[in-house]
Structures are given as structure tokens and as C-alpha cells.
C-alpha positions in Angstrom: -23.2 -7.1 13.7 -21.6 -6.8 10.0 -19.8 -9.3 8.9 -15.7 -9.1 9.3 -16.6 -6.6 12.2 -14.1 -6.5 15.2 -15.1 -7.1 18.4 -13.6 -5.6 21.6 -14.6 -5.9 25.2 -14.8 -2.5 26.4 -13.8 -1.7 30.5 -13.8 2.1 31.2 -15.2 4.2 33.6 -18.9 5.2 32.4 -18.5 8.7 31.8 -16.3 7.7 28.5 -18.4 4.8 27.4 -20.3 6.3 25.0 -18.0 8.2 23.5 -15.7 5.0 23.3 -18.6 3.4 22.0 -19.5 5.3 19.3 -15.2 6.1 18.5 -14.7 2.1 17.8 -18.1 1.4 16.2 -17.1 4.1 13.4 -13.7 2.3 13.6 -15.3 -0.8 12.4 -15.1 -2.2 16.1 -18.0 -3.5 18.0 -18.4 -3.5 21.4 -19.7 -6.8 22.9 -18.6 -9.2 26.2 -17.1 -12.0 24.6 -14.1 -10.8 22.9 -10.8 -11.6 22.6 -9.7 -8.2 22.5 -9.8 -5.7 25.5 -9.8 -1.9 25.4 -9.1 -0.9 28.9 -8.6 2.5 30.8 -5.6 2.5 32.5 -5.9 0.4 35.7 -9.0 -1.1 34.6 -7.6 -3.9 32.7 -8.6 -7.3 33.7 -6.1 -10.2 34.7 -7.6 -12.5 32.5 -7.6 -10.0 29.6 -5.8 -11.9 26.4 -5.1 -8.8 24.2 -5.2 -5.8 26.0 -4.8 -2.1 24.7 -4.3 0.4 27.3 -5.8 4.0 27.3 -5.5 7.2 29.2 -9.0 8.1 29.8 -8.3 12.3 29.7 -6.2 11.4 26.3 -7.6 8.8 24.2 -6.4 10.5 21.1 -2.8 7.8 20.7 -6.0 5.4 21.0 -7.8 6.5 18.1 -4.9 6.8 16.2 -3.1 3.4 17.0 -7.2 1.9 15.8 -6.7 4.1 12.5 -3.8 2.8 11.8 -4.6 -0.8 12.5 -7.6 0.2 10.0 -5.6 1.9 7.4 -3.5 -1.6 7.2 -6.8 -4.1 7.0 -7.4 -5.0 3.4 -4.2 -3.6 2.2 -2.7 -6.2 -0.5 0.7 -7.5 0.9 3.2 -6.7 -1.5 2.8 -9.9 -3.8 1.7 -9.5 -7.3 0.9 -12.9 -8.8 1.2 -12.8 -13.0 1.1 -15.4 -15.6 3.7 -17.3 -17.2 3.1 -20.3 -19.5 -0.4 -20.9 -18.3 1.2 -21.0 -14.4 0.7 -18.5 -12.2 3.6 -16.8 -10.3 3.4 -14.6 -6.8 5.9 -11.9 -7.7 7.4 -9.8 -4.6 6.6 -6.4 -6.1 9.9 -4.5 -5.1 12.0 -7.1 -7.8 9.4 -5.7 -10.4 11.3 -3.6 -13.0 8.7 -2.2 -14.8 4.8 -2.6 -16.1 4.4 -2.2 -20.1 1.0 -2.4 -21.7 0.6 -3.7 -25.4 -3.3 -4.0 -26.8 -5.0 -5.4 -23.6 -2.2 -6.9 -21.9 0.0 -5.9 -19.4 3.1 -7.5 -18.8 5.4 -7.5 -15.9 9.7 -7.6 -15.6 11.0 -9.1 -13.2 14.1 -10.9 -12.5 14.6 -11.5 -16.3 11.6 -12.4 -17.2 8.6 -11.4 -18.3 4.8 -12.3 -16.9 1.5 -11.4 -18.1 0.0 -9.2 -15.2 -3.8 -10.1 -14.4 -4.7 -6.4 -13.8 -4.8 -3.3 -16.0 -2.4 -0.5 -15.8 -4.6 2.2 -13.8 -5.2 -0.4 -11.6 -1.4 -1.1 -11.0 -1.1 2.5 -10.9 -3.3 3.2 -8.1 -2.6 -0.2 -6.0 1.6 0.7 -6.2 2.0 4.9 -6.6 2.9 4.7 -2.8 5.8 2.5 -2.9 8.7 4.2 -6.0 6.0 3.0 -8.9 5.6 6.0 -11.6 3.9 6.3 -14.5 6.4 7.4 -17.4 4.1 6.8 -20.3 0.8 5.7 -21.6 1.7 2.2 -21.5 4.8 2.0 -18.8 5.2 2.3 -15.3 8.6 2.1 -13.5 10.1 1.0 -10.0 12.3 4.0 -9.5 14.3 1.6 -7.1 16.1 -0.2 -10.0 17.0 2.8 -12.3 20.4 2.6 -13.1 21.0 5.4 -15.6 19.1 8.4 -16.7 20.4 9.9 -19.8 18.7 13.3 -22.0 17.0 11.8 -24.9 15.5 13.1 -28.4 12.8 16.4 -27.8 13.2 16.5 -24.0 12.2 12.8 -23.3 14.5 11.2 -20.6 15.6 7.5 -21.2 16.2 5.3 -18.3 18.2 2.6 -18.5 17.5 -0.1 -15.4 19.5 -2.4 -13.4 20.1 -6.4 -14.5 18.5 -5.3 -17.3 19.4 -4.2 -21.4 15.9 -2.3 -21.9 16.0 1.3 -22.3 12.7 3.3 -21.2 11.2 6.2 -22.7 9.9 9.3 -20.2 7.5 10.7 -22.3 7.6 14.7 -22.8 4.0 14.2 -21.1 5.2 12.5 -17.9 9.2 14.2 -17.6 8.0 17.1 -15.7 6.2 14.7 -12.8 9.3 12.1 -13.2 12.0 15.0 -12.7 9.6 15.8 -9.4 9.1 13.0 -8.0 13.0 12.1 -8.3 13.9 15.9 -7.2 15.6 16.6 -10.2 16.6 20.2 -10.8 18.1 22.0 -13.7 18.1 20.6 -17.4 
């Protein structure tokens, strides 16, 4: 069995075992007796069953997708960035991160008036937070949406965004307006 696999205690009627079998196993869930966890068709479920997920045997679809989910959710980072601040390191919540600038190699980090020296590269950043109101606004900045204050027409159709707590004014690069306008919903000039 790999390593960090689940394992479930399976309790169906045989006619679905395979199927369930083979369902979990490609869901990173192994099938085996001693298991803390119990999949169980409904009205098969044990007394002595600890954890216990219930399933309709003629619809194990919300099954599958309750499993996906759980899935979709292991190895996820929890929202805690830790940076670098004279030589300590600080676990950031990422939603009181203003913005991400880069300058040469390093990346620093705004938050709560100050500023930290991120441990990852910007693409990275940009991948791990473009679900929750990060966007890229220029080669070497990325912005929470969540603490624009302002956003006011600047030279040759950049935008400038001016951020709450905080005197910094941001460029939106001609490059990145169209996608920052879109993202926002922004229509018009």
C-alpha cells in the first residue's frame, strides 16, 4: 500500500464491491479490514463503526463526489504564507497580504505595514494564490483585490490603484489592464 494512502473498511452488498473498489483505490483510498473509516451502504453500517460514510447503493455518485472533494482539499497549503523579516521568520495569514513586488531575485511581501521577504518566486505565488482575489498587474506585482481602495486612469491607459492602510500607489500595466478590468467586471473606459 503507498505511503499516505487512506484506508477504509468497505461493507456493501457484493454486487457493488468492485466497482467501489476500484472508485476509492483511484481516489487514493484503500480498501482493507482494519480501518478507522467505514464506507457503508445504507443499512449496512456497523454499530461499532467510528467514522462512518453512508451511501445509496443505486446512487453512489454524492459518494464519489463528497471523496473528490475531501481529495481536492488534501495537500492544499492553509492560507499562511511564512516570509522573512530580520533573519525571523513570520507565518503571514495571506488575506492581510496587500501586494507581492519582485525586485532582482527577491520577492517581498506587504502586509500590515510592513514589508517581508517572501521565500517563493512570483509564478509560484501566482499559481498557489490566483483562486483567492490575487492578480497579476505587472511583471513584478501581484495584488489582493480585497484591499483596493481606489482605482484612478493613469498615463497611456495604465490604471493606478491605490490600497487600503496603505500610501503606495500600483501601476496596472497596459499589458495586464485588459485582464484586471475582467477580472473586476469593469466596463466602459
Amino acid at each position: 500500500m503507498a505511503a499516505g494512502m487512506v484506508k477504509a473498511r468497505l461493507i456493501c452488498s457484493p454486487g457493488a464491491v468492485g466497482t467501489l473498489r476500484e472508485a476509492l483505490s483511484s481516489r487514493g483510498i484503500a480498501v482493507a479490514e482494519e480501518a478507522d473509516l467505514v464506507i457503508a451502504e445504507r443499512g449496512m453500517q456497523p454499530s461499532d463503526a467510528g467514522i462512518c460514510i453512508l451511501f445509496d447503493p443505486g446512487s453512489p455518485e454524492p459518494l464519489l463526489s463528497f471523496l473528490d472533494a475531501i481529495r481536492a482539499q488534501r495537500g492544499k497549503r492553509p492560507n499562511i504564507l511564512v516570509a522573512r523579516k530580520d533573519d525571523a521568520f513570520h507565518p503571514l495569514q495571506v488575506e492581510k497580504i496587500q501586494y507581492f513586488e519582485a525586485n532582482g531575485n527577491t520577492v517581498y511581501c506587504h502586509a500590515e505595514g510592513q514589508r517581508y521577504e517572501a521565500q517563493e518566486k512570483l509564478y509560484e505565488l501566482e499559481a498557489r494564490l490566483q483562486d483567492i482575489s490575487f492578480l497579476r498587474i505587472g511583471k513584478s506585482c501581484i495584488v489582493n483585490v480585497a484591499w483596493i481602495r481606489d482605482i484612478l486612469p493613469g498615463f497611456g491607459g495604465r490604471l493606478i490603484l491605490r490600497l487600503k492602510g496603505n500610501a503606495a500607489e500600483l501601476e496596472v500595466s497596459r499589458n495586464y489592464v485588459g485582464d484586471f478590468k475582467a477580472y473586476l467586471g469593469m466596463h466602459g473606459r
